[in-house]
C-alpha positions as CSV (number, residue, x, y, z in Angstrom):
1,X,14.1,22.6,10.4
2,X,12.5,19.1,10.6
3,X,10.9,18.0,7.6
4,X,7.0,17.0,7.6
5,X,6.0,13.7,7.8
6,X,3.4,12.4,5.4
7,X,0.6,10.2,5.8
8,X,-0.2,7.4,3.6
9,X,-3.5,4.8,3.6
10,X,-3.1,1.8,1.2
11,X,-6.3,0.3,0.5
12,X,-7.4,-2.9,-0.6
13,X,-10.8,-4.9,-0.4
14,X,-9.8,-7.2,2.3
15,X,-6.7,-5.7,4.0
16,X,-5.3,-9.0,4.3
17,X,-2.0,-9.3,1.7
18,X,-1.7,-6.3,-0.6
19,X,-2.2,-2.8,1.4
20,X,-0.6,-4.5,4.5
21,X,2.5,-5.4,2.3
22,X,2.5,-1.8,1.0
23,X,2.2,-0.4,4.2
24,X,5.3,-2.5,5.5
25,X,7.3,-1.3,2.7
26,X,6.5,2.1,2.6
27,X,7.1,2.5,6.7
28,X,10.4,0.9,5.5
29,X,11.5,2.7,2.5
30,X,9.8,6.0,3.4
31,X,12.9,7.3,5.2
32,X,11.5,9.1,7.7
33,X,9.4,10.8,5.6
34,X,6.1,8.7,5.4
35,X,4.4,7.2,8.0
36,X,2.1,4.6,6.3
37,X,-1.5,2.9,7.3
38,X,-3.1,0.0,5.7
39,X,-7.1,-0.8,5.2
40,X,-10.1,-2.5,3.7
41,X,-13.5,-1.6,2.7
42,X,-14.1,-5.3,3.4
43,X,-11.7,-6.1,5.7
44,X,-11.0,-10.1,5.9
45,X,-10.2,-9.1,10.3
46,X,-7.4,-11.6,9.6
47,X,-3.9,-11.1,7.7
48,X,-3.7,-13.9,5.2
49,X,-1.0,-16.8,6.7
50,X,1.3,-15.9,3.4
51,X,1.0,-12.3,3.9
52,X,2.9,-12.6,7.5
53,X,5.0,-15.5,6.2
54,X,7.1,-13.3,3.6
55,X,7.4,-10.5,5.2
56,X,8.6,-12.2,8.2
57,X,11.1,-13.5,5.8
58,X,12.3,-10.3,4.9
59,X,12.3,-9.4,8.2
60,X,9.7,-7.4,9.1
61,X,8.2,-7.0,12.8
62,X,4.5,-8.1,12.1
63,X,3.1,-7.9,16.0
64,X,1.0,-5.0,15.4
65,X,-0.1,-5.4,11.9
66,X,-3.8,-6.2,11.8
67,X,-7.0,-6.3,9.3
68,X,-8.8,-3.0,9.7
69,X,-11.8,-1.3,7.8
70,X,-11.0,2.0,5.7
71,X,-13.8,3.9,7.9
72,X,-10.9,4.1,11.2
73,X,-9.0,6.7,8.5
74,X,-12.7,9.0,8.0
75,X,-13.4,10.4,11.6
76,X,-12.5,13.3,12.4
77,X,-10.1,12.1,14.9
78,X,-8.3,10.2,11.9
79,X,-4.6,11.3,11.2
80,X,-4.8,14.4,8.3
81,X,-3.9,11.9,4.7
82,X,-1.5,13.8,2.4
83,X,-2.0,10.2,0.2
84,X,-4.7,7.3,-0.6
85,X,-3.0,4.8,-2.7
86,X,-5.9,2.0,-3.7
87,X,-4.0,-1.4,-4.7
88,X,-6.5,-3.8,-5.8
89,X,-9.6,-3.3,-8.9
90,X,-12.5,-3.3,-6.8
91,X,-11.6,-0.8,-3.9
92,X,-10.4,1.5,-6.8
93,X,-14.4,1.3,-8.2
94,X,-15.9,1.9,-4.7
95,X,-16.9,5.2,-3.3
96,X,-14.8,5.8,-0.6
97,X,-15.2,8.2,2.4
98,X,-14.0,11.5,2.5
99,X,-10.5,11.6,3.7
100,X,-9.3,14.2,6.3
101,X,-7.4,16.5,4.6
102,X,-8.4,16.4,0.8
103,X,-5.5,13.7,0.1
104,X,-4.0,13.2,-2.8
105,X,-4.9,9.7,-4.5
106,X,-3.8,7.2,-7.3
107,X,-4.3,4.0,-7.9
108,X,-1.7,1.3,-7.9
109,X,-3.5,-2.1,-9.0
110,X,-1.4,-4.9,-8.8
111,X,-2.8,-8.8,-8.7
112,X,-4.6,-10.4,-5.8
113,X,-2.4,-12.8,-4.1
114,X,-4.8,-13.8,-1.7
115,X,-6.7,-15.4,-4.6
116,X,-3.7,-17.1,-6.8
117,X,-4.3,-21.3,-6.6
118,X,-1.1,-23.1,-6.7
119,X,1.1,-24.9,-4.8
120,X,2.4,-23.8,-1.5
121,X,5.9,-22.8,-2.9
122,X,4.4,-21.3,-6.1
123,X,1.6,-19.4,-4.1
124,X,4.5,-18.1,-2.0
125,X,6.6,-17.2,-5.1
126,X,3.4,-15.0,-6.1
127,X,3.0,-13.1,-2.7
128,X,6.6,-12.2,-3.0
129,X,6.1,-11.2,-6.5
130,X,3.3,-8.6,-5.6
131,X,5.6,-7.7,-2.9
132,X,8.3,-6.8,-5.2
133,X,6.1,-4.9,-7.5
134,X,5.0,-2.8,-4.6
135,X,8.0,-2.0,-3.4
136,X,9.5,-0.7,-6.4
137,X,6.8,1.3,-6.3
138,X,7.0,2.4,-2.7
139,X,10.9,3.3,-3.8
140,X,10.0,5.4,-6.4
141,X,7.8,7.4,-4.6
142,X,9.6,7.5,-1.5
143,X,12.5,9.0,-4.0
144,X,10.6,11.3,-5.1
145,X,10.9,15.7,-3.8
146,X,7.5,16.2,-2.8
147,X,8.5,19.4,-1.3
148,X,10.0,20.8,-5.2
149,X,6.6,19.5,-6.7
150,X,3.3,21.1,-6.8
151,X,-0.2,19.2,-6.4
152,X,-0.7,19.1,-9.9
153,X,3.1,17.7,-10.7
154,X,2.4,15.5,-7.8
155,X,-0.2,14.0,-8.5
156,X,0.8,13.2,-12.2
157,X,3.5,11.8,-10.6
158,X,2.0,9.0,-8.2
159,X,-0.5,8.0,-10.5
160,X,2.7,7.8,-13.2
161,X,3.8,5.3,-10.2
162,X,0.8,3.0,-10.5
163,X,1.2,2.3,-14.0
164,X,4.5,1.0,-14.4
165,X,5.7,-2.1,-13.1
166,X,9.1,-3.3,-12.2
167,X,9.3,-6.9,-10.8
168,X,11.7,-8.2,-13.8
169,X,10.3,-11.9,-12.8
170,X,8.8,-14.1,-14.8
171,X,5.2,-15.0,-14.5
172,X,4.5,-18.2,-12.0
């Protein structure tokens, strides 16, 4: 029997450093198991220049990554979401369409890279910070046996996920 593959939309205002980070991450560390999407309910149309620059570092293809607005996930030709993970403040306060599939959603806030002001190796020390963070995040729930837990568990679970965080760097 082949297990199901779940769905998962990162969100972020602009869809230009956070969500599309996550949604690298996740399409990496998901085993099989996920297949992730990225959005904005603003998006930028661009991927910021430092968002591409580390995760070409780490090795991620990045050809078909773009900026993309949230409302490509809310038609009803949209793939079915089994998750909506919000990663910045302000798309976590906005109402956001109805998902396909009554998804199940958290909120994992982490700091807007995209706005740090530094220098160019401290700016890029901060992308790969929120990197980190999300990942660890992205491991956690992509550890996790969705099919021994039930919605309630579940959800209590991912939005368990959002709360923590687990870089173990120092501030810039």
């Amino acid at each position: 029997m082949v297990a199901r593959e779940f769905n998962v939309l990162f969100l972020c205002t602009g869809n230009s450093a956070r969500s599309i980070m996550a949604e690298c991450a996740l399409n990496r560390w998901g085993n099989g198991k996920f297949k992730a999407f990225s959005a904005g309910s603003h998006p930028k149309g661009a991927i910021h220049p430092v968002t591409l620059a580390v995760l070409t570092e780490l090795r991620y293809d990045t050809s078909n990554l773009r900026s993309k607005s949230w409302d490509e996930f809310a038609g009803p030709d949209s793939p079915k979401l089994d998750f909506v993970f919000t990663v910045c403040d302000r798309a976590a306060s906005e109402v956001c369409p109805i998902w396909p599939g009554q998804p199940i959603t958290a909120h994992w806030g982490a700091a807007d890279p995209a706005a740090f002001v530094g220098t160019i190796t401290q700016t890029h020390k901060f992308f790969l910070k929120i990197y980190r963070e999300l990942e660890n995040r992205i491991k956690i729930f992509a550890s996790l046996r969705i099919d021994a837990l039930d919605r309630f568990a579940l959800e209590s679970r991912v939005r368990e996920i959002g709360r923590i965080k687990l870089t173990g760097e120092k501030e810039t």
